[in-house]
C-alpha positions in Angstrom: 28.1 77.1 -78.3 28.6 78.0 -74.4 28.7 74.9 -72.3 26.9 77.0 -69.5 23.5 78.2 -68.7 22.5 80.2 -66.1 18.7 80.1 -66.1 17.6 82.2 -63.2 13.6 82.1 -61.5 11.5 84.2 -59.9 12.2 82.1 -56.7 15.4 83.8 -57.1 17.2 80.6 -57.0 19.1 80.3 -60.7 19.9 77.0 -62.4 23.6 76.7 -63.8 23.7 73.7 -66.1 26.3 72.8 -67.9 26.3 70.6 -71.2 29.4 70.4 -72.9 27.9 70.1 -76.7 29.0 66.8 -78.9 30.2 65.3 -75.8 28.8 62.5 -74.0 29.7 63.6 -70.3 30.8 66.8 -69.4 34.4 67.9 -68.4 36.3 70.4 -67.6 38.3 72.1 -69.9 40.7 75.2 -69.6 38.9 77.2 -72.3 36.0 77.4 -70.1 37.7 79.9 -67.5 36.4 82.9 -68.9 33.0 82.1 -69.5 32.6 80.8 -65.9 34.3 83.6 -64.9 31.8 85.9 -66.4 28.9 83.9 -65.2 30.3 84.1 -61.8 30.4 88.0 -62.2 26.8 87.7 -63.4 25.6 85.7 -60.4 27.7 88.3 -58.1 26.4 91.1 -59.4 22.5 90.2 -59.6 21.1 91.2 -55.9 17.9 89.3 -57.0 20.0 85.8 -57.0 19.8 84.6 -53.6 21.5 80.8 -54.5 22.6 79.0 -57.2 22.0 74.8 -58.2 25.1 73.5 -60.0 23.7 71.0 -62.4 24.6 69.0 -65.3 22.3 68.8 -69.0 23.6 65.4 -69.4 21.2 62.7 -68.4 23.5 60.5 -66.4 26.5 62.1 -66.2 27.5 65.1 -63.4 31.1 66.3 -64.2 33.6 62.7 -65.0 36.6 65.3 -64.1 39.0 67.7 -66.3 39.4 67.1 -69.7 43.3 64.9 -69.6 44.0 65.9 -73.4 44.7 69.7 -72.3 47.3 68.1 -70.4 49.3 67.0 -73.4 49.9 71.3 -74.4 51.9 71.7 -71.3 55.7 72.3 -72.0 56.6 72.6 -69.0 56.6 72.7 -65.1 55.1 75.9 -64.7 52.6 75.2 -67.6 50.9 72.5 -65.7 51.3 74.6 -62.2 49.2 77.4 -63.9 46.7 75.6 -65.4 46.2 73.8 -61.4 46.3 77.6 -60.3 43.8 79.0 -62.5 41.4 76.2 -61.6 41.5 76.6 -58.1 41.2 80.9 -58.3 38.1 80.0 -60.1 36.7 77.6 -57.6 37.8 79.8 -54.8 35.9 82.3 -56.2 32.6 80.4 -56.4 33.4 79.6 -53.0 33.7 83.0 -51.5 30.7 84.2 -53.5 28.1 85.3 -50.7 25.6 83.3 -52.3 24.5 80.0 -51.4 25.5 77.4 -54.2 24.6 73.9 -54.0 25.8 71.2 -56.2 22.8 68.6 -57.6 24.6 65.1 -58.4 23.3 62.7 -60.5 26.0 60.1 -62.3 29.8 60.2 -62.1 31.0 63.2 -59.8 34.9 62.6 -60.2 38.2 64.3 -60.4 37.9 68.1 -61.2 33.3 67.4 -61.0 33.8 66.2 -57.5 35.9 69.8 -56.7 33.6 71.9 -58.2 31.2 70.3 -56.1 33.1 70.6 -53.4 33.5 74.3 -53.7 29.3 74.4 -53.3 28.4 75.2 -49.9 26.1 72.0 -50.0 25.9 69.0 -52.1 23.3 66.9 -52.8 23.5 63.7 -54.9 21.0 61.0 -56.4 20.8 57.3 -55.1 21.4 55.9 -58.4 23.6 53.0 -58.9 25.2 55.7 -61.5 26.3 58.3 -58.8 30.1 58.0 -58.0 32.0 60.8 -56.4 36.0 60.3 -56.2 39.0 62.0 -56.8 40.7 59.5 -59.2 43.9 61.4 -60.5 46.1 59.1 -59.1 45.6 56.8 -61.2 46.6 58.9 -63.8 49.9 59.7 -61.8 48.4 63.0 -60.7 47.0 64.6 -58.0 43.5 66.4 -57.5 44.9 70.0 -58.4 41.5 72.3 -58.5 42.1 72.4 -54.5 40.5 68.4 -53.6 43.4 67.5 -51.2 42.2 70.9 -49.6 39.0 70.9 -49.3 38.1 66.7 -49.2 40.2 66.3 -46.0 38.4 69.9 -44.6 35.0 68.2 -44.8 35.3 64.7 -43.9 38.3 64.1 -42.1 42.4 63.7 -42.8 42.5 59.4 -43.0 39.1 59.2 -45.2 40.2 62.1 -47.7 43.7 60.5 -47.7 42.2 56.8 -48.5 40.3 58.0 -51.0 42.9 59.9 -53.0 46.1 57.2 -52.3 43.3 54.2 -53.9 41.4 56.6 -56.5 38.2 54.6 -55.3 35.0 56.3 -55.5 32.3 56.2 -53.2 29.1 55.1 -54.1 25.8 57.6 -53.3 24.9 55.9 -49.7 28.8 56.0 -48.9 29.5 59.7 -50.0 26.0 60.9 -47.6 28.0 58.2 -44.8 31.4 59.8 -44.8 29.9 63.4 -45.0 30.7 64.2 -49.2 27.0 64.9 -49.4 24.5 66.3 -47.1 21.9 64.2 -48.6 21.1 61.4 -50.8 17.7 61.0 -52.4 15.3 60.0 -55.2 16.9 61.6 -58.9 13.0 62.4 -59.2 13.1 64.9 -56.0 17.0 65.7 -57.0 16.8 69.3 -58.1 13.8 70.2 -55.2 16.0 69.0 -52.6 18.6 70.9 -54.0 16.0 74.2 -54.3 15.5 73.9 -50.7 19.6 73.9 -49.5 19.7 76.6 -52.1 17.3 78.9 -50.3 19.3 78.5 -47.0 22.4 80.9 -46.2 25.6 79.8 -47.3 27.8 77.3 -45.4 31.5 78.7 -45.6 33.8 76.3 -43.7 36.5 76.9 -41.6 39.0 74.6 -42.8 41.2 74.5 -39.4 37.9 73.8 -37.8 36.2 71.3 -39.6 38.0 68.4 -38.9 36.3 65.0 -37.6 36.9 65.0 -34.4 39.5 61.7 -34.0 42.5 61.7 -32.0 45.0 61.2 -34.3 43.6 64.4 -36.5 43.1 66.6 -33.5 46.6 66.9 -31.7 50.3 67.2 -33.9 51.2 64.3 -32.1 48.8 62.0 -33.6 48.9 63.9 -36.5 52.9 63.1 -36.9 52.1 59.6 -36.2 49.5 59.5 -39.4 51.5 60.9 -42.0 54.6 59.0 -41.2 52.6 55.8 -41.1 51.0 56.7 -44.6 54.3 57.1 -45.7 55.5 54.3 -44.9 52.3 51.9 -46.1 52.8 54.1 -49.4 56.7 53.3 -49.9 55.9 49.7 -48.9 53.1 49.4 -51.7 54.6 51.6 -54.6 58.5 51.0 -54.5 59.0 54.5 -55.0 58.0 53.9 -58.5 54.7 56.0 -58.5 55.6 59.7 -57.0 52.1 60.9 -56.5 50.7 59.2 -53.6 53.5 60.6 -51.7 52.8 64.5 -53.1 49.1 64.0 -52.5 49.9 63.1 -48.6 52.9 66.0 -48.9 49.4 68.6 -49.6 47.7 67.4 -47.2 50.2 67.9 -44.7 50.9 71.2 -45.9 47.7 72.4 -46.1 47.4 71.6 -42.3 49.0 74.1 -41.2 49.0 76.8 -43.3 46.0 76.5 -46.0 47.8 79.2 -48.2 50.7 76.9 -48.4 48.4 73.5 -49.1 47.1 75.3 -51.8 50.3 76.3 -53.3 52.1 73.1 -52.3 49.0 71.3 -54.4 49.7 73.5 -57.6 53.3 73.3 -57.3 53.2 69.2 -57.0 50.4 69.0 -59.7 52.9 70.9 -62.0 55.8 68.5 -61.3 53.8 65.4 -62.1 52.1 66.3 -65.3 55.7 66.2 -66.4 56.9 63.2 -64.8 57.0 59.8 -67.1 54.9 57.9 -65.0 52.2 60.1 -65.6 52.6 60.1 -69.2 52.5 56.9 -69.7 49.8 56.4 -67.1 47.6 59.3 -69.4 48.4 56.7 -72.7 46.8 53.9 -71.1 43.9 56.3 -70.3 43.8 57.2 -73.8 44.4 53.9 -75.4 41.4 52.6 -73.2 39.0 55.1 -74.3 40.0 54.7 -77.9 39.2 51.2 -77.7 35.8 51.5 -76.1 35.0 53.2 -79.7 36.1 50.0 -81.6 34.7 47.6 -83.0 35.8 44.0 -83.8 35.9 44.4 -87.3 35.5 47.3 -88.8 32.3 48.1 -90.4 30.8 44.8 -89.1 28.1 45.3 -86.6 27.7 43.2 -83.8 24.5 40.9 -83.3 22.8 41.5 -79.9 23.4 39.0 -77.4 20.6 38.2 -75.1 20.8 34.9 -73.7 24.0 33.1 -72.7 25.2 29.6 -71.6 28.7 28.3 -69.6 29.8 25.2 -70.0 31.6 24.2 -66.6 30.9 25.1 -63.0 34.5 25.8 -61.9 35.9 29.0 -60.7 36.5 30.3 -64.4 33.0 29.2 -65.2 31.5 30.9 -61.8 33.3 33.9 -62.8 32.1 34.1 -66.5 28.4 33.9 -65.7 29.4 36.4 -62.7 30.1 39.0 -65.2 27.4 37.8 -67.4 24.7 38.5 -65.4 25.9 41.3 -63.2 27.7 43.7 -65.9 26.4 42.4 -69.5 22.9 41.5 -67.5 21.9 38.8 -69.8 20.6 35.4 -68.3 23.2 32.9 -67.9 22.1 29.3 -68.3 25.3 27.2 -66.3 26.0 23.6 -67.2 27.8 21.1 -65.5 28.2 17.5 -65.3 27.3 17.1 -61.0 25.2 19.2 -59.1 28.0 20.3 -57.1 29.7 22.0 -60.0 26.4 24.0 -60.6 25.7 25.1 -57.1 29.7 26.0 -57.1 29.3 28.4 -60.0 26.4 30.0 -58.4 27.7 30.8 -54.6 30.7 32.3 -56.8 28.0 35.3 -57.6 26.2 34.7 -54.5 29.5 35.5 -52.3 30.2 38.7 -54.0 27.0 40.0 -54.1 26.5 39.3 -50.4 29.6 40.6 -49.4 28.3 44.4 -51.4 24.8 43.9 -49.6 26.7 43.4 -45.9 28.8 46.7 -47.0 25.8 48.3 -48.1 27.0 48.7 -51.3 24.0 46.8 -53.0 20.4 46.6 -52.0 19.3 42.9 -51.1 16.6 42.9 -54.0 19.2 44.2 -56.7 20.9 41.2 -55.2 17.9 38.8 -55.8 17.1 40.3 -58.8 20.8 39.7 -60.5 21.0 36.3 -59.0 17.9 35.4 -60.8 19.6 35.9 -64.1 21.6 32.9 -62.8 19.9 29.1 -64.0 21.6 25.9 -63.8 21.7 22.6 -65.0 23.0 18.8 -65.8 21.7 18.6 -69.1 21.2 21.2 -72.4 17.7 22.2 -71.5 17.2 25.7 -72.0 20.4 25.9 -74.6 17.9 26.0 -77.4 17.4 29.6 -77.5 20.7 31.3 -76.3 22.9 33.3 -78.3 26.1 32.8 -77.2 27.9 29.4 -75.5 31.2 30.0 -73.0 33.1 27.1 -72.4 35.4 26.9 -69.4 36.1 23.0 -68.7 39.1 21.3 -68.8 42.1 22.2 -71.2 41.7 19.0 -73.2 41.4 19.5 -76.9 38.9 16.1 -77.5 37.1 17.4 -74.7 35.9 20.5 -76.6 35.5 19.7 -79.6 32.7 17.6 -77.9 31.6 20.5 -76.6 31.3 22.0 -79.7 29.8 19.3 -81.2 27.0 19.2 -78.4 26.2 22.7 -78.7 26.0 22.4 -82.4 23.2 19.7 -81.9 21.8 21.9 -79.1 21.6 25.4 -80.2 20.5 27.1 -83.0 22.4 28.0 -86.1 23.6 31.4 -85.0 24.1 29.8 -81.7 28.0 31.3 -81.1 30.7 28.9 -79.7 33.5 30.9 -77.5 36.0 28.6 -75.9 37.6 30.2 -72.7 41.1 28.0 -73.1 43.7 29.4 -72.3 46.9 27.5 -74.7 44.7 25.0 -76.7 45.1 26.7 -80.8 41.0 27.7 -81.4 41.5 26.1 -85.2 42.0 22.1 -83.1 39.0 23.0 -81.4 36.9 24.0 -84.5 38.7 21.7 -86.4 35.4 19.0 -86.9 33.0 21.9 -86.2 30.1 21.6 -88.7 30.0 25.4 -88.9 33.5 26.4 -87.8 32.3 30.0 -88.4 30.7 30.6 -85.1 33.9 29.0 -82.8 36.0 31.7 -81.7 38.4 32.0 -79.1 37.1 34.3 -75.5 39.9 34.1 -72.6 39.2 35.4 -70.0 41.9 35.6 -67.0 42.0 34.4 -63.3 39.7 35.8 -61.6 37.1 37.0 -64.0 35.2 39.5 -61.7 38.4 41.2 -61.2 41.0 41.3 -64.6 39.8 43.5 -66.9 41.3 42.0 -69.8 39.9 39.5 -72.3 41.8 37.7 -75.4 39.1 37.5 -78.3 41.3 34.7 -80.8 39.1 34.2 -83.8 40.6 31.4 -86.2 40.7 31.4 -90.3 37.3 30.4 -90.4 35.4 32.5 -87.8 33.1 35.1 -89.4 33.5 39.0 -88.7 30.1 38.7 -87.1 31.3 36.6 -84.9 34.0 38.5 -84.1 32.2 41.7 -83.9 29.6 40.4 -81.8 31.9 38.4 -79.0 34.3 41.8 -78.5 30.8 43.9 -78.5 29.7 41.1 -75.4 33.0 41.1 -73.5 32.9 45.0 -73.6 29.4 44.4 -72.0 31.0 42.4 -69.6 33.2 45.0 -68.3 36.2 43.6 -70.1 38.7 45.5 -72.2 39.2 43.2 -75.0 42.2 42.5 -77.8 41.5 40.5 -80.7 44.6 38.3 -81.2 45.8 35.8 -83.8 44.9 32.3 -83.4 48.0 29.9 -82.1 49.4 28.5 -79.0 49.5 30.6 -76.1 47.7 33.5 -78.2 49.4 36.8 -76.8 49.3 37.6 -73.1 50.3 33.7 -72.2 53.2 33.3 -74.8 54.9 36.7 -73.7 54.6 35.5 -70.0 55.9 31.7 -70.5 59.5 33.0 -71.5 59.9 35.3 -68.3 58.3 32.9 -66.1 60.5 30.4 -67.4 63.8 32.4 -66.9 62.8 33.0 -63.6 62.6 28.9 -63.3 66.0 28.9 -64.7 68.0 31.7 -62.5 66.5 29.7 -59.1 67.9 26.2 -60.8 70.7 28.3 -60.9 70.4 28.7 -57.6 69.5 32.9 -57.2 67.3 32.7 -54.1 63.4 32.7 -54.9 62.6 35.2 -52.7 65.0 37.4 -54.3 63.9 37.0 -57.9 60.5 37.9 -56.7 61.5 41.0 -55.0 63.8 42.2 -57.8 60.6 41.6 -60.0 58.7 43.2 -57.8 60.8 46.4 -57.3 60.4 46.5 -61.6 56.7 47.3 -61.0 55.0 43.4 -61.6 52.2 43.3 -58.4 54.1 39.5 -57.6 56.9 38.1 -58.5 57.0 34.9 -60.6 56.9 32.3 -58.3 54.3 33.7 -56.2 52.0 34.4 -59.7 52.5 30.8 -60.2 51.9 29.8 -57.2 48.8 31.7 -57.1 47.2 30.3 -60.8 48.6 26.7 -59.7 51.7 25.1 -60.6 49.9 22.5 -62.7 48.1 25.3 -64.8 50.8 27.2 -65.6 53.2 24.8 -66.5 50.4 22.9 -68.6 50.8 25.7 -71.8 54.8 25.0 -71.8 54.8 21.8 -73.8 52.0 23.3 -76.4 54.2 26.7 -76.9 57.0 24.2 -77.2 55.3 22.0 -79.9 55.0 25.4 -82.6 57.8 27.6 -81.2 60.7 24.8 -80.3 63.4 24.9 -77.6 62.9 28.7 -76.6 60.2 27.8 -74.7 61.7 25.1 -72.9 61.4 25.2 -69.3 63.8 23.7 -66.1 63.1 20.0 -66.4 63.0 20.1 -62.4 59.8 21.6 -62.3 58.5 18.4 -62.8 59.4 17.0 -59.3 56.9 19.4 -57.8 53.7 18.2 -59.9 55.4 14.7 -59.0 55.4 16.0 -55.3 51.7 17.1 -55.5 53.2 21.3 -55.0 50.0 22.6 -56.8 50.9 25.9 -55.0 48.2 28.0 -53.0 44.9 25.6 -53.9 46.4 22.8 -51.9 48.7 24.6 -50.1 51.9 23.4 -51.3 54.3 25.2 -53.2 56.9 27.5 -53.8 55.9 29.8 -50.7 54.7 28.1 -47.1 51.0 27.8 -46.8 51.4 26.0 -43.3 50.3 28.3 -41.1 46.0 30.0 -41.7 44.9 31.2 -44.6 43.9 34.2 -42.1 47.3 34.6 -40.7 48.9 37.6 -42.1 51.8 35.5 -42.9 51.0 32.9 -44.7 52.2 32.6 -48.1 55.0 35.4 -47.1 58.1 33.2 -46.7 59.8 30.4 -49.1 59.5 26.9 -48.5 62.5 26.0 -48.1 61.6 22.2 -48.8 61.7 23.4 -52.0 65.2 24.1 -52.1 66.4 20.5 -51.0 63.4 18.8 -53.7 65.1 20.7 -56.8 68.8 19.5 -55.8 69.2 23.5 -55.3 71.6 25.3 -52.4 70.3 28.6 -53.0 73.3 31.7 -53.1 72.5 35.1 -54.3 74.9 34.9 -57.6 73.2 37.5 -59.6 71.8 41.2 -59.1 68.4 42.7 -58.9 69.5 44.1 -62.8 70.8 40.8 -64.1 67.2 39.3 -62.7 64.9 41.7 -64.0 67.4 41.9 -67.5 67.0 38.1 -68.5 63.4 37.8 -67.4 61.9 40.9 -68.9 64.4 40.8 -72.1 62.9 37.9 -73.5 59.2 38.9 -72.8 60.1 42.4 -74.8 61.4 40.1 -77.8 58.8 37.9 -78.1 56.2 41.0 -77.8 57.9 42.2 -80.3 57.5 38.9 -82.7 53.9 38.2 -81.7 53.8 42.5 -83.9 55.8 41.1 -86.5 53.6 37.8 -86.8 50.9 39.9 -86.6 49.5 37.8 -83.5 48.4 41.4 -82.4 46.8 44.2 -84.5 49.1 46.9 -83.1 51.7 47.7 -80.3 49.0 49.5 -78.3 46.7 46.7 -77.9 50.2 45.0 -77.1 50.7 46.9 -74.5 47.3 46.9 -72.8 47.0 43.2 -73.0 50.3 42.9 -70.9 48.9 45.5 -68.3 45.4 44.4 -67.9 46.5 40.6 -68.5 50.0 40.2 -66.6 50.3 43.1 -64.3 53.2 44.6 -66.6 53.9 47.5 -64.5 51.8 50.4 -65.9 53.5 53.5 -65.1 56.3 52.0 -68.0 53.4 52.1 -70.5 53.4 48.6 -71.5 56.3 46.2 -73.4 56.5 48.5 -76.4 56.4 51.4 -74.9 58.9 50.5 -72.8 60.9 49.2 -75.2 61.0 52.9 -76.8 61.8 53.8 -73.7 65.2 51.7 -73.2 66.1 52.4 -77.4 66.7 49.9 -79.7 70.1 50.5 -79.3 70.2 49.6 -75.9 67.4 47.0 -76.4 68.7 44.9 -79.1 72.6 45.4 -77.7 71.8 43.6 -74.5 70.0 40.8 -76.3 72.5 40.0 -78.3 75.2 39.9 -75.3 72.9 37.6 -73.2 72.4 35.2 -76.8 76.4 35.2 -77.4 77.1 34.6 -73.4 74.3 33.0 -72.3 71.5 30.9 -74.3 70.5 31.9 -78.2 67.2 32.0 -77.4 68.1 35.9 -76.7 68.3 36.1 -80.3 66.9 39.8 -81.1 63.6 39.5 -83.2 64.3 40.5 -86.9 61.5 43.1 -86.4 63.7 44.8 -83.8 67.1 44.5 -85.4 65.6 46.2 -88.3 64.0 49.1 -86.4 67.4 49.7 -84.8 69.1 49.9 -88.5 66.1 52.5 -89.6 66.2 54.3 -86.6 62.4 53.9 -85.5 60.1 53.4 -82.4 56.7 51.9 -81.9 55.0 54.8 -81.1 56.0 58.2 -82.7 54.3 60.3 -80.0 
């Protein structure tokens, strides 16, 4: 069936809809060029249509953007450049049509939606919290190719279009009428009238040499040289040169200055080189392996039980962040308990600062505000427990601790009352270990801080029903988490891969390799920080905590420099008290705080720091041993698969995305390669590179992870 309808009135204003059948948003796909280009003759040809409304048959959905799969049949270069080509001829067309067409907006309006929107002489959206508009390719490793780095920076200036495409950020409905996306925002009841109205006046073709904000830096070549080299600059600072497509997407918008002929080519041309590129590949798997999961269930053919009411146990920053989420994305009421007051009304100014901050932006209206806040209850003792569904607890990591906990809400709640512990090292089978019905205690982990990492660990143990199971990966989905199920043991998945590398990186500075320079050189990899700033960050006390436990059921590979104690022992917590491996002295404010070493630091460990080692030999023994123990958490079957391996270490540790993840970067390097320098750093350096049997064998057989 056609995924177009062109319903024309007497008015002589017609309706083109599209629904893209079985789908539950529409996108764009390149089978549709000739039936919109037949449409388009239609609406040319019919002197009694005097406009057209762009509009979508989905309920809450515009156009989410081009459909990524169709991607995957390009063989080549010049593949990808045509299909960019043929998608701006046919927008161009629409564009020069002497009709007026107006795009009507209601839900997401991103990627190749928000340029077919942007080809409409006007645009009207809805002020629903479910209307976006963005150009979001870069996160793909692409860049809008259907003519947005044209025609975004032509309608609301150079340094907003350019923001918008570098981050891949939306804007919300209120921001898109603010920056000049829209030229009006109203009621979804009034939507398509609005839209009747801007359809019935004459058509608004822009002149994009003209249309400019009028700034300074966008208005002389001057200022204009000034911009682009800065952007450059800010780009190559953040990216490493390790994602190519912010710089093409500033290179288009450059050309297009100019010469508009030449921006549009440039855009096809660039789109065409990075559909090929690696990054972008792996960047698309991510994409897919996402999507894929958003299907799943956590057990197969076990459906979820609803969770309406919630309860945290603890009112510190992980517990504030949990009930965050709660209330805000899963919008249940969240019933906090703590021991003081202080630990309660700390939970809630957790939400109450974020949800501020969106009202000042304008983000969030003050009574959506109230009203999400309200879903927020404290208190001291278990009133109000009775009746909840679902129990988080975030105290301290002390096994007697909860299994008190779970003995309390055991006594408290009701039978199907489920008990999810947030720890992140303790084993989930000690904590159910006196549990009188083990089969609700399951394991939900969520990482530092919760409003912000997408990931969640879901670690049910022997005895924790599929219900269970089902129903805590159905709630942290509702939470706005992406969520692995993982074995039960120490460490669990994300936190046993990380110890090794973090560890190594302890060693090479015992060694005396220069912290900043490990950092960098881990940096430069793709990792956001380096490992002594990420510890310094989640605390020196927490992240060392989980070493003796991984040690206890893995033995001496674990083991970390013994030196590390002297900075616990020296009260170097890192950036909560403002003593660590990085100086905190001067304001939190002050740009440079936190940038340099302290190089107390140095003279506490016994260390006189000499770079011994390069950037390769850093990232080799760090990395090396989190890819080997990836690789035995598949073979122990602590993880289902070597996608969700890979996702858990993006979303979880900030492995560096655009090299797909520890197994797919592992197929990457060859297990040649892979299991060859393993073995030379366990013959000349410490046996704890021993390859993985798992690996050894795949090298023997000839195999890879993925077969893709």
């Amino acid at each position: 069936m056609s995924a177009f309808t062109l319903s024309k009135q007497e008015s002589g204003i017609a309706i083109l809809t599209m629904d893209v059948e079985g789908d539950s948003m529409n996108t764009l796909k390149a089978s549709f060029g000739e039936e919109i280009a037949t449409i388009l003759d239609e609406i040319e040809n019919d002197s009694a249509i005097k406009g057209v409304i762009v509009a979508s048959g989905k309920k809450d959905s515009f156009v989410a953007g081009a459909d990524v799969t169709m991607l995957a049949a390009c063989e080549s270069v010049e593949d990808a450049q045509t299909l960019s080509s043929e998608g701006q001829k046919i927008f161009d067309r629409m564009e020069n049509i002497n009709k007026t067409f107006v795009a009507a907006i209601h839900g997401p309006a991103l990627g190749g939606g928000l340029e077919l929107a942007l080809a409409c002489d006007y645009r009207v959206c809805s002020d629903s919290a479910k209307t976006q508009l963005g150009l979001p390719e870069v996160q793909l490793g692409l860049l809008p190719g259907s003519g947005g780095t044209q025609r975004l920076p032509a309608l609301i200036g150079i340094q907003q279009a350019m923001k918008m495409m570098l981050t891949g950020s939306p804007a919300r409905a209120k921001q898109a009428k603010k920056y000049g996306i829209v030229d009006d925002c109203v009621p979804v009841s009034i939507l398509m009238d609005v839209a009747e109205k801007l359809a019935n006046q004459p058509a608004k073709k822009r002149d994009s040499k003209k249309s400019f904000t009028n700034k300074m830096l966008e208005d002389t070549s001057f200022g204009r040289g000034i911009m682009f080299k800065k952007a450059r600059e800010q780009t190559q600072a953040k990216t490493k040169g390790n994602y190519p497509a912010p710089m093409y997407i500033i290179d288009c918008i450059e050309a297009g200055l100019s010469n508009p002929k030449k921006g549009y080519e440039t855009e096809a041309q660039l789109f065409g080189k990075l559909v090929m590129t690696p990054e972008s590949k792996q960047l698309r798997e991510i994409f897919f392996a996402t999507t894929d999961m958003k299907k799943e269930s956590g057990v197969e053919g076990v459906e979820p039980a609803k969770v309406n009411k919630t309860g945290v146990l603890g009112g510190g920053l992980m517990g504030g962040g949990i009930a965050f989420v709660s209330a805000t994305k899963a919008k249940v009421p969240v019933r906090i308990k703590d021991i003081s007051e202080n630990g309660v009304a700390g939970a809630m100014k957790y939400s109450y600062d974020i949800l501020n901050k969106k009202v000042k932006k304008r983000f969030l209206l003050k009574t959506d505000m109230q009203k999400q806040m309200s879903l927020i209850t404290g208190c001291l003792d278990y009133s109000g427990y009775k009746h909840l569904d679902m129990v988080i607890e975030a105290v301290f990591e002390d096994v007697s601790l909860k299994q008190k906990m779970v003995a309390d809400i055991e006594e408290q709640c009701n039978e199907s009352t489920i008990f999810a512990s947030n720890t992140s090292s303790i084993p989930i089978a000690d904590i159910a270990a006196n549990a009188k019905r083990p089969e609700n205690v399951v394991g939900l982990h969520y990482f530092s801080p919760v409003d912000k990492m997408p990931l969640a660990e879901v670690i049910p143990h022997q005895g924790t029903s599929d219900e269970t199971v089902s129903t805590t990966v159905e709630f942290a989905k509702k939470q706005g988490k992406t969520p692995i199920v993982v074995k039960d043991g120490a460490g669990f998945y994300v936190n046993r891969i990380l110890a090794p590398y973090m560890s190594e990186a302890g060693f090479l500075a015992m060694e005396g390799q220069p912290i900043d320079a490990i950092d960098k050189a881990l940096v430069n990899f793709g990792f956001p920080v380096g490992a002594f700033k990420l510890l310094d960050e989640v605390g020196i006390d927490v992240g060392t905590k989980i070493i003796p436990i991984l040690m206890g059921q893995f033995g001496e590979r674990f083991a970390s420099p013994d030196a590390f104690e002297k900075l616990l022992e020296n009260d170097r917590k890192g950036k909560k008290n403002r003593s660590g491996f990085y100086d905190y002295s001067k304001k939190p404010s002050d740009k440079g705080n936190g940038k340099d070493v302290d190089e107390s630091v140095y003279e506490l460990l016994g260390i006189s720091p000499v770079t011994k080692y390069t950037d390769t030999t850093v990232v080799e023994r760090c990395i090396l041993l989190m890819l080997n123990e990836a690789a035995m958490c598949l073979e122990e079957g602590v993880i289902r698969n070597p996608r969700d391996g890979d996702i858990g270490a993006i979303f979880g540790i900030g492995f560096p995305p655009f090299r797909g993840g520890p197994f797919r970067y592992m197929d990457e390097l060859g297990m040649d390669h892979l299991v060859t320098r393993l073995e030379h750093y366990a013959t000349t350096y410490s046996d704890k590179y021993t390859p993985a049997d798992m690996l050894v064998n795949m090298r023997e057989e000839g195999i890879t992870f993925y077969n893709d």
